[in-house]
C-alpha positions, 0 to 999 in steps of 0.5 A: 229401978226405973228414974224420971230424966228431965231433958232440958232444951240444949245450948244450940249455940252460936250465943242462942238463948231460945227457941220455938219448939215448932213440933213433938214428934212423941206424945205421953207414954210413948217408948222413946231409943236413945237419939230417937228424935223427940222434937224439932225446934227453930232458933233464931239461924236454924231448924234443929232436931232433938235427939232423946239423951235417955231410952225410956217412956216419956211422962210428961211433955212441959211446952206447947207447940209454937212455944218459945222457950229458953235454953235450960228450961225443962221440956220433957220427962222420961221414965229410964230404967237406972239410977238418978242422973245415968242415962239409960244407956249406960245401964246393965242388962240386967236392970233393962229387964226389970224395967221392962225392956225387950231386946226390940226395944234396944236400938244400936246405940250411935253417938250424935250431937245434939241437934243431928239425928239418927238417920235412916229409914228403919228409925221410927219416930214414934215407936209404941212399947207393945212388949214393954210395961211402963210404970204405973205413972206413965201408964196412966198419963198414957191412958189419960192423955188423947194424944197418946192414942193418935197418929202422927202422919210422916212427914219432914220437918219442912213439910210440918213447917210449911203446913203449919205456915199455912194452918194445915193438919196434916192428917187432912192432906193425902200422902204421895210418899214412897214410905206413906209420907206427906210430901210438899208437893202434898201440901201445896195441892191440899193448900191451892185446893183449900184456897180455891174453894174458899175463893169459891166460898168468898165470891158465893158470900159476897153475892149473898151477904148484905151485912158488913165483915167482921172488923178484924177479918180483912187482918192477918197477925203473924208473931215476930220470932224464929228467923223474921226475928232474927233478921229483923233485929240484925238488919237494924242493929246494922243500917244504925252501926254502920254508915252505909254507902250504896253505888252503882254501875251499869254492865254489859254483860254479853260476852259473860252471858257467852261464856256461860253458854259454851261452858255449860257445853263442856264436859266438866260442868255436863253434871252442874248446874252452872248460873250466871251467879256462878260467874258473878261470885267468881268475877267478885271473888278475883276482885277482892284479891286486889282490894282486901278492905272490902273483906274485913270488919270492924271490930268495936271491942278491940278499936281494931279493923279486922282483914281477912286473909279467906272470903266465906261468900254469903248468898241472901236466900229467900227461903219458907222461914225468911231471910236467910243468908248461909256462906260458903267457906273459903270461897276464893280459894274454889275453882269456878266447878268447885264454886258453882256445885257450892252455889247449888248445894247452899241454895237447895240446902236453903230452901229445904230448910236444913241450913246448919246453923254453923253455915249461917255465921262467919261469912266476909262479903255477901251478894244478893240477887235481886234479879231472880224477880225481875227487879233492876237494883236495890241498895241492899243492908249490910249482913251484920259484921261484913263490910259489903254487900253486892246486889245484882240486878235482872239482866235485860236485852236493851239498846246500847252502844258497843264498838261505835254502834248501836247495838241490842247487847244484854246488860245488868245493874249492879250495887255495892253496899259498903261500910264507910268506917271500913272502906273509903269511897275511893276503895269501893269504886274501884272493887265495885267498877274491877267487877264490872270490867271483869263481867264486861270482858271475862277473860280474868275469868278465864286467866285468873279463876 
């Protein structure tokens, strides 16, 4: 007996009520595995697969790419093979039989969580019941439907973002992968080819057109959702909740600078990719130790101030979906190797757009670096629930005074964002100048790290 199972848009957690279904990785009439990946979706923290909870042939897909939809709302149909309700893996062998099933058509059955796919290059996304005989229903959808006969390009979920960023079909641009697959670098040549040959076209129009432009053209809208949204509605919700105070010092950095050159020469960081940020998280975190206010957090409910006794350091990440700030869990208690393959893996993970949605929350204090583009200070926004913030300016060879004369000495500017509720002024000088003593002298590096 073969059952419609509806499928509806999974609690992703951490209170998430929607999210945008960003693209279908199956079509009416496909034969779909149990924990085959049937859609990617993005939430407000996260891009997240679905994984199918039933094996069976999809009859009707209920939302549109680029949709937003709320948790609980039904997305798709699937035709299983068992009675009302019982996932198809729970079937006997007998009744995949009658419902047309083949012994190809079973995958190995591996739990997963929702959200988590089933890795592996054997998996296929789309995979077409050649020896299988959906019903009559499907059948016909199938038969009805255009986007039951098209193929899909590969591609990672990244990928597909990026190029429907940018208004790519990705069946336009030429696959480079090992396996056939669209890769990014695939579509950023496809998309610096398409603008320079519209640049191309433009200067060509504007030589030959006498008429005025369209009114309209020369504007581009972009719906607020997804991550822009997200972040958007946190960083109001935190600059009109708690009363900033944003100071600065400015610090040699010279002999930091030194330091990171003769450690990047030793053999324990032969295979890590050691940063400046690397010592600035470390010269923060030591800092924090002798002054825990600034690790902690008002809590509005209770009428309570919150310490923690553990520093979950959050890092601003400028990636391809916006804004995000991922932390790394129980930071302090890392070696400086331990923290700077940390920094690595968060800020690779960032901008692949995999950032679990988990490695999103619970972070104390946050830093931001500006400096990556050359910018000198910022008075940064407070992360939502975090009583700080340090930003760290671009480090620049400049005239300064050093042992009574003048010398050419590198040097950087940092700022501290902090919650006057929770820290007073007195509190966020002092954590603000122990950072900049350690920068400025990193023996403390060395001797406390």
């Amino acid at each position: 007996m073969t059952t419609a199972q509806t499928f509806r848009l999974p609690d992703l957690g951490e209170g998430l009520t929607e999210a945008e279904l960003i693209t279908w990785m199956v079509a009416v009439g496909d034969i779909v595995e149990l924990n085959q990946i049937i859609a990617e979706v993005e939430t407000a923290k996260a891009s997240v697969e679905l994984p199918s909870p039933y094996a069976g042939t999809v009859l009707a897909l209920h939302a549109e790419e680029g949709e937003t939809v709320d948790v609980g709302r039904p997305i798709i149909d699937i035709g299983t093979a068992g009675a009302s309700g019982e996932p198809a893996a729970q079937c006997e062998e007998g009744d995949r039989a009658a419902a047309g099933a083949t012994e190809d058509d079973v995958s190995e059955r591996v739990p997963v969580l929702v959200g988590y796919g089933v890795a592996g290059e054997g998996a296929s996304r789309r995979r077409r019941g050649s020896n299988s005989t959906p019903n009559n229903a499907a059948a016909a959808q199938s038969t009805a439907s255009p986007a039951a006969d098209r193929t899909r390009p590969l591609a990672k979920p990244p990928v597909r973002f990026l190029s429907k960023q940018n208004g790519i079909d990705l069946s336009d641009v030429t696959p480079t992968g090992q396996r056939g697959e669209v890769t990014r670098a695939d579509v950023v040549g496809y998309l610096s080819d398409r603008d320079a040959e519209r640049d191309r076209g433009s200067a060509a129009t504007v030589a030959e057109e006498s008429t005025p432009v369209a009114r309209g053209s020369d504007e581009t809208r972009t719906p607020i959702k997804g991550v822009r949204k997200h972040t958007a509605a946190a960083m109001v919700s935190s600059a009109f909740t708690a009363p900033h105070v944003t100071e600065f010092v400015t610090v040699d950095v010279t002999e930091t600078l030194e330091l990171l050159d003769r450690l990047r020469t030793h053999r324990r960081f032969a295979e890590t990719r050691l940063t400046p940020l690397a010592l600035i998280s470390k010269a923060l975190l030591i800092a924090l130790r002798a002054n825990p206010t600034l690790n902690s957090q008002w809590d509005e409910d209770a009428q309570e101030i919150v310490t923690k006794h553990y520093a979950n350091l959050g890092i601003a990440a400028a990636t391809p979906r916006g804004l995000m700030v991922p932390n790394i869990k129980g930071a302090d208690r890392m070696s400086l190797h331990e923290l700077a393959e940390a920094l690595v893996d968060l800020t690779t993970t960032a901008k692949s757009g995999k950032t679990a949605p988990a490695d999103l929350t619970g972070g104390t204090i946050t830093i931001t670096n500006v400096g990556v583009f050359g910018v000198d200070a910022g008075t940064p926004i407070l992360n939502p629930g975090e009583a700080a913030i340090l930003c760290v300016g671009a480090i620049r060879r400049q005239p300064w005074e050093y042992q009574g004369e003048i010398a050419l000495r590198s040097i950087t500017t940092l700022s501290l964002s902090f919650d006057h509720r929770l820290v007073d002024g007195e509190q966020g000088s002092r954590f603000l100048a122990d950072i900049g003593r350690i920068l400025s002298d990193p023996f403390e590096l060395i001797a406390l790290g």
